[in-house]
N, CA and C atoms as an extended XYZ file, in Angstrom:
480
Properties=species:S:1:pos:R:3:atomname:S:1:resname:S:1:resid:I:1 pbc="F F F"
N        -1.618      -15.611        5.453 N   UNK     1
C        -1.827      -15.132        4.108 CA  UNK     1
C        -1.099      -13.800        3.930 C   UNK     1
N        -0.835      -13.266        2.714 N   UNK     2
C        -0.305      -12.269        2.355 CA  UNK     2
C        -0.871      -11.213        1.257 C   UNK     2
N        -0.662      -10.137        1.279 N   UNK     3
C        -1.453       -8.911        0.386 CA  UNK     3
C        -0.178       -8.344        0.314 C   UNK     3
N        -0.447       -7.462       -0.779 N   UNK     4
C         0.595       -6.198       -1.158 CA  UNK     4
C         0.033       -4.887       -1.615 C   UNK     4
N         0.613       -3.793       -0.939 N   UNK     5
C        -0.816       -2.495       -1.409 CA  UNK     5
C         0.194       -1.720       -1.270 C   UNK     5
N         0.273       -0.294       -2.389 N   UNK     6
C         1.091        0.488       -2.475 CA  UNK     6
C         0.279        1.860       -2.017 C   UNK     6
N         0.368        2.901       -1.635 N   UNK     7
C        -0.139        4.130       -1.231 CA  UNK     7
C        -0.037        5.025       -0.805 C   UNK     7
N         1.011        5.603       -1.622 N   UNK     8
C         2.168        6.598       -1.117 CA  UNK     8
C         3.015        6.167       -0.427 C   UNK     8
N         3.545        7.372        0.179 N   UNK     9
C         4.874        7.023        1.172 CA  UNK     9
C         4.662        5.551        2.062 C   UNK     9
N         5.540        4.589        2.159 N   UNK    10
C         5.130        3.486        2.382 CA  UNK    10
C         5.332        3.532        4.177 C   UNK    10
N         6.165        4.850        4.905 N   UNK    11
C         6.028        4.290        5.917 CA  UNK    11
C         4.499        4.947        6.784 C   UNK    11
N         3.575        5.797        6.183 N   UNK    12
C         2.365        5.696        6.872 CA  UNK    12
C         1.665        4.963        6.872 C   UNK    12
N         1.429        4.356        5.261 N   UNK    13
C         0.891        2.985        5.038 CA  UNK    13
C         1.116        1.760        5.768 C   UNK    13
N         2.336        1.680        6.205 N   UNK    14
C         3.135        0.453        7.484 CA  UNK    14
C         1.808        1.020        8.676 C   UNK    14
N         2.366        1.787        9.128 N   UNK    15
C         1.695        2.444       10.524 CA  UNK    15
C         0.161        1.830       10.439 C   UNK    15
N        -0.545        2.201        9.431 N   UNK    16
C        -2.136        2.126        9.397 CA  UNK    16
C        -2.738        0.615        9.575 C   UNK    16
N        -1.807        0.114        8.675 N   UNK    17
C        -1.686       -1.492        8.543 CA  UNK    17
C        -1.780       -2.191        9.868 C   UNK    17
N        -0.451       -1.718       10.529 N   UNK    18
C         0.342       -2.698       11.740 CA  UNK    18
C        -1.117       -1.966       12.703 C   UNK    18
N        -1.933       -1.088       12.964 N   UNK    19
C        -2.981       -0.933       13.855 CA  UNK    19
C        -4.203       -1.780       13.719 C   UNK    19
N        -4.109       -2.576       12.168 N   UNK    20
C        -5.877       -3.278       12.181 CA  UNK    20
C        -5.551       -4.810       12.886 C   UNK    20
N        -6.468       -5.226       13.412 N   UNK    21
C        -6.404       -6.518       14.735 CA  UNK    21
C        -6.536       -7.338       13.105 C   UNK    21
N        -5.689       -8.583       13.240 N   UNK    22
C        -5.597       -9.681       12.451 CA  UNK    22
C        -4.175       -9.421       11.699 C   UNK    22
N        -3.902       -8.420       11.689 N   UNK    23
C        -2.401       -8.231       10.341 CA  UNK    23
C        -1.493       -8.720       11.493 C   UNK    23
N        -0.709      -10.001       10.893 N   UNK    24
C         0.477      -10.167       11.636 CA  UNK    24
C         1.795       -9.551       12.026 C   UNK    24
N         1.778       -9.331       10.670 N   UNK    25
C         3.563       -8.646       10.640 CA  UNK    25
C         3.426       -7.626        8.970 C   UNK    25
N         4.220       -6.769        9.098 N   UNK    26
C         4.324       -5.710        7.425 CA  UNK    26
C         5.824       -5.456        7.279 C   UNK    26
N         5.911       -5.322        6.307 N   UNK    27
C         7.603       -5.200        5.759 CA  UNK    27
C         7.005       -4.004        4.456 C   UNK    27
N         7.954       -2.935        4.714 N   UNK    28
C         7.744       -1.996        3.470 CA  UNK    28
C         9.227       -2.606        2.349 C   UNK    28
N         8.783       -1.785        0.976 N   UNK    29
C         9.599       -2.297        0.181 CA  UNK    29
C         9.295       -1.718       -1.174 C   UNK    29
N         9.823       -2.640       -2.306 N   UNK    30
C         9.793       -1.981       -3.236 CA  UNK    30
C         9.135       -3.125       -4.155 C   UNK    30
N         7.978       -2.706       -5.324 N   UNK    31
C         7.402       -3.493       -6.436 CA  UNK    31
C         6.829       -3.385       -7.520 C   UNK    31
N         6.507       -3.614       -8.670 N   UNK    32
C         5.828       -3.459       -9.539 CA  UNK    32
C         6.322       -2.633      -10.662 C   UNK    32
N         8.055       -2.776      -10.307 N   UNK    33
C         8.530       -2.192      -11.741 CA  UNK    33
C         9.441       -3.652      -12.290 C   UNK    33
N        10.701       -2.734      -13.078 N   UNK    34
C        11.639       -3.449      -13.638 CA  UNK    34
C        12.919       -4.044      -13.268 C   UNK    34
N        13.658       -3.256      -12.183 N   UNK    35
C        14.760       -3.063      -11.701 CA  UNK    35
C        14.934       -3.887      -10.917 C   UNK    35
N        16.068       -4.585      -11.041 N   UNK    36
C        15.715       -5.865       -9.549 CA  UNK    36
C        17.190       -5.202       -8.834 C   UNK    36
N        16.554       -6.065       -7.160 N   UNK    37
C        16.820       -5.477       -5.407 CA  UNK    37
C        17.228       -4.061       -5.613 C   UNK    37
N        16.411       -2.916       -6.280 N   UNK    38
C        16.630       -1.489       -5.945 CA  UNK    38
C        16.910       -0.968       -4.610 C   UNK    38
N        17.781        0.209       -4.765 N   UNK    39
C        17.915        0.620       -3.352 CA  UNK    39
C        16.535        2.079       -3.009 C   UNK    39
N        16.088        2.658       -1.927 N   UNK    40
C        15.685        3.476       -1.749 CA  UNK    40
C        15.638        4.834       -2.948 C   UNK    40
N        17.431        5.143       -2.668 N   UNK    41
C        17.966        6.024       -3.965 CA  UNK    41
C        17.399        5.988       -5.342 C   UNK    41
N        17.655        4.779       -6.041 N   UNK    42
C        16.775        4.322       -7.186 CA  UNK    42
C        15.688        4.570       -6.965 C   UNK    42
N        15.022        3.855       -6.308 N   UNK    43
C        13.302        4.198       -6.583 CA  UNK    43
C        13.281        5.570       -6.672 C   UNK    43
N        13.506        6.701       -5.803 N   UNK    44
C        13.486        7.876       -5.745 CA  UNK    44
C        13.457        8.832       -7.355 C   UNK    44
N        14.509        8.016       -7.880 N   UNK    45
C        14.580        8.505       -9.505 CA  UNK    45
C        13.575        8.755      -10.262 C   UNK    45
N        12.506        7.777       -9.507 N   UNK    46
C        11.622        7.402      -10.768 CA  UNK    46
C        11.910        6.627      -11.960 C   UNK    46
N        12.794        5.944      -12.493 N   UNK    47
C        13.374        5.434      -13.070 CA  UNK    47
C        13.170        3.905      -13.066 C   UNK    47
N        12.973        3.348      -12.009 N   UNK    48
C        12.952        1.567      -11.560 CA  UNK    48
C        11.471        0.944      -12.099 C   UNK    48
N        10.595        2.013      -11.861 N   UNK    49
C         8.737        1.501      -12.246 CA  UNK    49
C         8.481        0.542      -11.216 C   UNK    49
N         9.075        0.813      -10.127 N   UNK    50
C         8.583        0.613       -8.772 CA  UNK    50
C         8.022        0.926       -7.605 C   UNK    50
N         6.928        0.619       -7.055 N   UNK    51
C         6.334        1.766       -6.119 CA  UNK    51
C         6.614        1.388       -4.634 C   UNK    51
N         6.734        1.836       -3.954 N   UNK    52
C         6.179        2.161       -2.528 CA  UNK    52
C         5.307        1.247       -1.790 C   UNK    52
N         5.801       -0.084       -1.627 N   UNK    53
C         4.759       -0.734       -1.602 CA  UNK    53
C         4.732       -1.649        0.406 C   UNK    53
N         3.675       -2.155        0.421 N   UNK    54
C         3.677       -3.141        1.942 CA  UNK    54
C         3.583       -3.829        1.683 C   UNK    54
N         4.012       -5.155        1.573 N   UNK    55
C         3.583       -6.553        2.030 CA  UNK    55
C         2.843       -6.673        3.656 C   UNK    55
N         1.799       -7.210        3.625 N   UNK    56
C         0.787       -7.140        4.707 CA  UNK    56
C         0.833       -8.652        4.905 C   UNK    56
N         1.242       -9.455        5.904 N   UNK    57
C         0.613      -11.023        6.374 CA  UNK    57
C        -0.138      -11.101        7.608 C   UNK    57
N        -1.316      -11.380        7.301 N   UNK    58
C        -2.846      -11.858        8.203 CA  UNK    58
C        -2.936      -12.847        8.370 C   UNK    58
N        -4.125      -13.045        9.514 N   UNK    59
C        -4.662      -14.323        9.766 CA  UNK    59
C        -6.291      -14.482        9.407 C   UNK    59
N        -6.028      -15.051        8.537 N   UNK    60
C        -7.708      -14.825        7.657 CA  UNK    60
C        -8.623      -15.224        8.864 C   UNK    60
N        -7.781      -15.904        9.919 N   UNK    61
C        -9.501      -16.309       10.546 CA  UNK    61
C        -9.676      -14.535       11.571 C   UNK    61
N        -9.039      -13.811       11.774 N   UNK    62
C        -9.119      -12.893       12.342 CA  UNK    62
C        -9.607      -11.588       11.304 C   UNK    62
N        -9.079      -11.613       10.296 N   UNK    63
C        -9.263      -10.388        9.196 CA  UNK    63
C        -9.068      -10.723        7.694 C   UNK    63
N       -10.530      -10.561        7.171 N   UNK    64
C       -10.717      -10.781        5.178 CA  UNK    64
C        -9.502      -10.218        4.509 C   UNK    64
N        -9.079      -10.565        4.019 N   UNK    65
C        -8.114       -9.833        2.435 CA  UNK    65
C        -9.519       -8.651        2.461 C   UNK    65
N       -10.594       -8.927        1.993 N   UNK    66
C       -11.607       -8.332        1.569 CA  UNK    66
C       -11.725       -7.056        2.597 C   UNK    66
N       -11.336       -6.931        3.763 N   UNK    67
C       -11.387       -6.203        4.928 CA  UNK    67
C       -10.117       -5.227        4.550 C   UNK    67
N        -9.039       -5.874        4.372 N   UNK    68
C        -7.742       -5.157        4.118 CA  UNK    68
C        -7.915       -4.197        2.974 C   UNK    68
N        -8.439       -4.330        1.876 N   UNK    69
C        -9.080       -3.987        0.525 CA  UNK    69
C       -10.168       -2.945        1.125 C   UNK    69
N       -10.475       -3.365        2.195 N   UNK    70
C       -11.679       -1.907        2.269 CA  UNK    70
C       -11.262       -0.751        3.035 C   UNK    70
N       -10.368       -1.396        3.760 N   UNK    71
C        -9.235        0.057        4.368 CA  UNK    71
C        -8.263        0.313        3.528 C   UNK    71
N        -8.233       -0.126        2.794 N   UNK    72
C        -6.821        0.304        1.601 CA  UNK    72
C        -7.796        1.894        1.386 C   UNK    72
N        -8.900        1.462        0.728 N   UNK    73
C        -9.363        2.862       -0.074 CA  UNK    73
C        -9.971        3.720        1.077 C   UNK    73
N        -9.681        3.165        2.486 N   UNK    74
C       -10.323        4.554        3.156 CA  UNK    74
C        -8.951        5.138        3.663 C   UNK    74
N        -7.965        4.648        3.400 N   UNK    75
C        -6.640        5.154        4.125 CA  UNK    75
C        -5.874        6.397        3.194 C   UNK    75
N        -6.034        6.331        1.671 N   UNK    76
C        -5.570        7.406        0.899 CA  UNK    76
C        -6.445        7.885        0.324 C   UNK    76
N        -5.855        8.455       -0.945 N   UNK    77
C        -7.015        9.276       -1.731 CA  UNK    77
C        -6.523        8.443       -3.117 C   UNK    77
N        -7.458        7.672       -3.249 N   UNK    78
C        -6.905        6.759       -4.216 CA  UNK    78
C        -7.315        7.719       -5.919 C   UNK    78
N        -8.074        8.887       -6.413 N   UNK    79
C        -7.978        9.228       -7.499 CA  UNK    79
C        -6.741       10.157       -7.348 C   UNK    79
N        -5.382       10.160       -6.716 N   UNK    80
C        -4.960       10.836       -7.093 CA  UNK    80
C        -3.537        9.891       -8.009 C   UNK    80
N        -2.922       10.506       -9.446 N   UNK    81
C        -2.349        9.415       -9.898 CA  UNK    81
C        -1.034       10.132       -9.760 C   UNK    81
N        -0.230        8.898       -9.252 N   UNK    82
C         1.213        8.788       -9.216 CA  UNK    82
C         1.285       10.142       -7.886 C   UNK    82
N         0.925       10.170       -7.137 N   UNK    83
C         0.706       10.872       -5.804 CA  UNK    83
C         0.015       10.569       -4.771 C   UNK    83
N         0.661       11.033       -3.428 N   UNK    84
C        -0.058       11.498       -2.369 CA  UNK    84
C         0.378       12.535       -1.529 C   UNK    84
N        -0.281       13.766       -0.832 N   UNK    85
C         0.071       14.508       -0.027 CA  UNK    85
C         1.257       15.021       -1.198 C   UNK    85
N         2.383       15.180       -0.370 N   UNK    86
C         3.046       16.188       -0.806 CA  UNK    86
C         3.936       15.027       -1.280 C   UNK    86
N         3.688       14.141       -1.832 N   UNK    87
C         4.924       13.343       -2.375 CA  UNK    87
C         4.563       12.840       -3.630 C   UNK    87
N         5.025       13.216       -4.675 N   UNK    88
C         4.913       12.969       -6.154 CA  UNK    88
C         5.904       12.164       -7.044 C   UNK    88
N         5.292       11.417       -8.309 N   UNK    89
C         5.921       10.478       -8.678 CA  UNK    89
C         5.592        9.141       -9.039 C   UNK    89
N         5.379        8.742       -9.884 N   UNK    90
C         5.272        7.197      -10.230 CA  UNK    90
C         5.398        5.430       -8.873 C   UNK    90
N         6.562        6.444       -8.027 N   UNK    91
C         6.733        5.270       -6.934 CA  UNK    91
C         6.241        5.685       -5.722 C   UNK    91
N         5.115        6.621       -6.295 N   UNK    92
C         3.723        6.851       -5.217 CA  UNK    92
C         2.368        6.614       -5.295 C   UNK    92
N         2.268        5.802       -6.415 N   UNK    93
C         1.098        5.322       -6.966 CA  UNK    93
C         0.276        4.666       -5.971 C   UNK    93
N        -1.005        4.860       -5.930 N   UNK    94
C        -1.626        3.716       -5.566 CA  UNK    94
C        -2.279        2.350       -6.494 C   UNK    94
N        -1.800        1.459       -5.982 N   UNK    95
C        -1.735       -0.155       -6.350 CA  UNK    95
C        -2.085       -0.845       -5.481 C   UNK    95
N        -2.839       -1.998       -5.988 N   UNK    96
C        -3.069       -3.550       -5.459 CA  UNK    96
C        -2.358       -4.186       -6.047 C   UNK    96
N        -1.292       -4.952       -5.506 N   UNK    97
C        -0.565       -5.909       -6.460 CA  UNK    97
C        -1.317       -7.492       -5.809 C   UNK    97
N        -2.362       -8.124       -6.687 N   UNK    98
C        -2.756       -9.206       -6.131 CA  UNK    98
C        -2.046      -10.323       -6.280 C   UNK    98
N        -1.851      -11.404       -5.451 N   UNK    99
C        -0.969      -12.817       -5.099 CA  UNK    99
C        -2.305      -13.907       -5.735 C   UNK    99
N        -3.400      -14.115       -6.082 N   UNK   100
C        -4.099      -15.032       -6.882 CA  UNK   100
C        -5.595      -14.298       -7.334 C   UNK   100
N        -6.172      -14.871       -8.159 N   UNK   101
C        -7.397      -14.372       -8.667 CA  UNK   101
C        -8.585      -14.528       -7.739 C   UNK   101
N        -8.633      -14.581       -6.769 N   UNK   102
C        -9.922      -13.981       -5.569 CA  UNK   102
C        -9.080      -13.053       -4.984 C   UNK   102
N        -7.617      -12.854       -4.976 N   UNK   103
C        -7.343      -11.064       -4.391 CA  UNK   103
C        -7.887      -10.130       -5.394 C   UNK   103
N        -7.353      -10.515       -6.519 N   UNK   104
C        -7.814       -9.834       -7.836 CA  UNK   104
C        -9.500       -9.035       -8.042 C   UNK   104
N       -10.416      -10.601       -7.757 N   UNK   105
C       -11.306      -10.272       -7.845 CA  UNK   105
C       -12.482       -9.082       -6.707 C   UNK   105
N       -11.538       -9.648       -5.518 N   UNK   106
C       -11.783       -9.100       -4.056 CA  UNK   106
C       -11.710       -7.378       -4.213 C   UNK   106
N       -10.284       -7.498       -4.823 N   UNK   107
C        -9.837       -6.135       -5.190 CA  UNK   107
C       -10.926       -4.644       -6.261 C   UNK   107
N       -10.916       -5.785       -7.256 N   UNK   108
C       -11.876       -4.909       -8.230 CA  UNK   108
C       -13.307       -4.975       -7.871 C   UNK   108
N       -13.764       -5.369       -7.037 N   UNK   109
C       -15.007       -5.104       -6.621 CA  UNK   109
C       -15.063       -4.084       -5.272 C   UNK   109
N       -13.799       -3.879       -4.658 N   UNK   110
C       -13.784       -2.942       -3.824 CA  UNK   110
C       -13.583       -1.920       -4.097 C   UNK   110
N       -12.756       -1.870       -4.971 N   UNK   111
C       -12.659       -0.119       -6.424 CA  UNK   111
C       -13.951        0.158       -6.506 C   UNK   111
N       -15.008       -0.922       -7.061 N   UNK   112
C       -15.769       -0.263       -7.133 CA  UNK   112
C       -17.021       -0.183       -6.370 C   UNK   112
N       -16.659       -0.117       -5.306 N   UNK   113
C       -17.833       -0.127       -4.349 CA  UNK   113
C       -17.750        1.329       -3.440 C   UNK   113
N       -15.756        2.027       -3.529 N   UNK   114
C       -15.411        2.830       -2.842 CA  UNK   114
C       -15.406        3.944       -4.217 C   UNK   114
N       -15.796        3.675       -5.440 N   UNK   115
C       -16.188        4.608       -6.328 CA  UNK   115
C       -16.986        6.095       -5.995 C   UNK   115
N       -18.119        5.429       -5.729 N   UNK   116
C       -19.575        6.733       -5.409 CA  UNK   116
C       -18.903        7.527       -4.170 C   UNK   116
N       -18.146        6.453       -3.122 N   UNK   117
C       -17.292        7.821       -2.613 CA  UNK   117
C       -16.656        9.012       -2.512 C   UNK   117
N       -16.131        8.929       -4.062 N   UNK   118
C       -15.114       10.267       -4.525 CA  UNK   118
C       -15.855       10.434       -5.677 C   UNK   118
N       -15.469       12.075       -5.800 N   UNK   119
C       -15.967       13.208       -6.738 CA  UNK   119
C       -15.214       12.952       -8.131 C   UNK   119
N       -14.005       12.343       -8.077 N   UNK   120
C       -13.218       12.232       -9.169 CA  UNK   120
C       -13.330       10.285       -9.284 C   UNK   120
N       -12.469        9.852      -10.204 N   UNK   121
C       -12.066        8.603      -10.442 CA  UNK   121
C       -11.234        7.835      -10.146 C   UNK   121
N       -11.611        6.723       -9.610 N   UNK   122
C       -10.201        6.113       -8.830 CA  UNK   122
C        -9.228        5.776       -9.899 C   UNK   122
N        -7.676        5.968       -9.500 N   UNK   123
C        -7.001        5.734      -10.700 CA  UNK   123
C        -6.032        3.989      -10.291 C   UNK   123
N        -6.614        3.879       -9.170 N   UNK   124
C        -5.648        2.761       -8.313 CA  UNK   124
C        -5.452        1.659       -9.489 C   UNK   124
N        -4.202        1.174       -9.274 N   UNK   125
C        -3.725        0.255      -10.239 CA  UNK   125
C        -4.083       -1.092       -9.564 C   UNK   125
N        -4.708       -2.142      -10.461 N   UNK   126
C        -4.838       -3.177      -10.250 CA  UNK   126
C        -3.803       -4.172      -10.672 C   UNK   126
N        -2.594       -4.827      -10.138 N   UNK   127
C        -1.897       -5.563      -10.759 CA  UNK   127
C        -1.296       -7.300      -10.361 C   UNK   127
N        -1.202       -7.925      -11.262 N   UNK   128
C        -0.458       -9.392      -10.683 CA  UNK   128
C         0.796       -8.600       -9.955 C   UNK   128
N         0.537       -9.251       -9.117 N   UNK   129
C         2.600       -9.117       -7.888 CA  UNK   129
C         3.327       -9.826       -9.032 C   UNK   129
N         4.452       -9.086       -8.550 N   UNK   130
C         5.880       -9.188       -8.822 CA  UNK   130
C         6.662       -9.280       -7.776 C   UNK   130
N         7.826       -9.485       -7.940 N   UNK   131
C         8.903       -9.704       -6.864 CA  UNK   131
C         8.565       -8.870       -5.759 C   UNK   131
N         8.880       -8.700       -4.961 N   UNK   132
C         8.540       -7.410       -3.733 CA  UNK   132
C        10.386       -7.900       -3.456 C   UNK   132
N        10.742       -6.548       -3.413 N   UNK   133
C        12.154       -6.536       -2.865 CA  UNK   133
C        12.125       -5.126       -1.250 C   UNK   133
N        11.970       -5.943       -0.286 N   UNK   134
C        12.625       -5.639        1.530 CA  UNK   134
C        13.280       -3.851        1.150 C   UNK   134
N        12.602       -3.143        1.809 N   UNK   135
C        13.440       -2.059        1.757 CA  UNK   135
C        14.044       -1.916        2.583 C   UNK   135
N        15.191       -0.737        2.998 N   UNK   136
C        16.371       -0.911        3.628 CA  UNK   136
C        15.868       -1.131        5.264 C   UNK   136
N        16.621       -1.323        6.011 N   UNK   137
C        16.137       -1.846        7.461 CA  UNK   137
C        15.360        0.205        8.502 C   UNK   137
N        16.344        1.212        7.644 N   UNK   138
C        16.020        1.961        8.463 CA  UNK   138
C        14.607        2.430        7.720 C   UNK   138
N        14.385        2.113        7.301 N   UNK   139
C        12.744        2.221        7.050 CA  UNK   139
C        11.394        1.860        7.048 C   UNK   139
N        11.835        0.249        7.737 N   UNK   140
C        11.173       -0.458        8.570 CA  UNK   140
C        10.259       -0.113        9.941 C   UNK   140
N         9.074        0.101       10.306 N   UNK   141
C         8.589        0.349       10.892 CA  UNK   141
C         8.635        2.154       11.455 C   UNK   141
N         9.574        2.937       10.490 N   UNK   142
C         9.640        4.191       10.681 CA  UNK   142
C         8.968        5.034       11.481 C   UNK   142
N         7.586        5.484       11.220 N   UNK   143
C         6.634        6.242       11.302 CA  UNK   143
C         6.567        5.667       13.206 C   UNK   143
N         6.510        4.492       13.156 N   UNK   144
C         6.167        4.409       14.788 CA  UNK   144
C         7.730        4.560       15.533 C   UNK   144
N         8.429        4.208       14.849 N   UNK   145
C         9.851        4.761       15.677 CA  UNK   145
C        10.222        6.153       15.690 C   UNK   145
N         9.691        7.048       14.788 N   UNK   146
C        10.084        8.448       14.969 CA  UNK   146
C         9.040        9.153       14.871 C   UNK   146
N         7.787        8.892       15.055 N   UNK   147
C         6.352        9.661       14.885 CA  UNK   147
C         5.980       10.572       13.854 C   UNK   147
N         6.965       10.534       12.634 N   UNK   148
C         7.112       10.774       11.691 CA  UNK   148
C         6.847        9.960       10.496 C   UNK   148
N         5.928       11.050        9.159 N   UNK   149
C         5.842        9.799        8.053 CA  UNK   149
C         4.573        9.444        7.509 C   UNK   149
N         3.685       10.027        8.278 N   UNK   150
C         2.362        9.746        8.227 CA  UNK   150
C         1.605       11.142        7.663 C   UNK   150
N         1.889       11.728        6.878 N   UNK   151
C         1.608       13.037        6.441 CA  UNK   151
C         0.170       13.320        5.396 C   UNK   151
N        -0.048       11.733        5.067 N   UNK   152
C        -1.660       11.718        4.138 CA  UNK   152
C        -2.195       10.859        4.897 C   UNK   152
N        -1.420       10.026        6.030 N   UNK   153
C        -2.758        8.889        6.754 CA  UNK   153
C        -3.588        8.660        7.951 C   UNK   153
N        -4.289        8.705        7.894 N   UNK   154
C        -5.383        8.821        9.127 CA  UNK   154
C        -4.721        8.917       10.109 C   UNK   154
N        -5.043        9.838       11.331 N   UNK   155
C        -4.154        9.285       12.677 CA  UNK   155
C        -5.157        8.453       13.343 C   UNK   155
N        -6.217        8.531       13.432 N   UNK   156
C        -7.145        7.807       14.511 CA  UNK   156
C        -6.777        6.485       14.522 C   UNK   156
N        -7.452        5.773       15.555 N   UNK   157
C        -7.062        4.304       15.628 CA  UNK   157
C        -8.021        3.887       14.779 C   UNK   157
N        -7.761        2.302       13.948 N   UNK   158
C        -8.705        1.791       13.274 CA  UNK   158
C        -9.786        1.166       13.975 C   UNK   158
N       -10.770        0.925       13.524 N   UNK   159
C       -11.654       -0.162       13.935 CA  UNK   159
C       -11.756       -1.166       12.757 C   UNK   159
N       -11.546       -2.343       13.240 N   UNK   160
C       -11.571       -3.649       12.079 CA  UNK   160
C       -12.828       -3.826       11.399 C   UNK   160
């Protein structure tokens, strides 16, 4: 199965991902704007209405969508809009881009369950996927190839 979750800089988000037991494989990339196969550069503009995003593929018998959805909101600071950490901008949003209506639904019930958590309001975007376009190869698995990248995301190891 497959998920897509945007949350800032996409290569800490890779990192956090590729540590929970059940996620098979993650590809960072680009989604949820207008611009089709953008490069890095583009998105950067702000200009494309594309964010920062992971494609995540699991093995449901090992780990829920619903599980993935509940570390999404413990991994950033999801009321902050069109930001994280020190990186600002529209193609830093946090987003769910859901693939059918039980991600959807999975999704908006985990917004609001990780609500009473924060002092402010979650601003996380709930959206149907769109294309997901592969970002460039050197940004692929980054954060664990140069220990760099991870500047808003948990370091500890996860527990599933």
């Amino acid at each position: 199965m497959k998920a897509v979750f945007a949350a800032g800089c996409f290569w800490g988000v890779q990192f956090y991902f590729d540590q929970i037991s059940g996620v098979t494989a993650t590809t960072v990339g680009y989604t949820g704007g207008h611009t089709e196969n953008p490069s890095y550069e583009e998105v950067c503009t702000h200009t494309t209405g594309h964010a920062e995003a992971l494609l995540v593929e699991f093995d449901p018998e090992q780990v829920s969508y619903q599980t993935l959805v509940t570390h999404f909101f413990k991994m950033h600071d999801p009321t902050q809009l069109n930001r994280q950490g020190p990186d600002v901008g529209d193609s830093y949003r946090s987003a769910i881009f859901y693939l059918d209506e039980a991600q959807k639904v999975a999704a908006e019930a985990a917004k609001a369950a990780a609500a009473p958590n924060f002092s402010e309001p979650i601003v996380t975007q709930i959206a149907a996927a769109s294309t997901f376009y592969e970002a460039e190869d050197y940004h692929q698995k980054y954060a664990e190839r140069t220990g760099r990248g991870m500047c808003h995301i948990p370091y500890e190891p996860i527990a599933s």
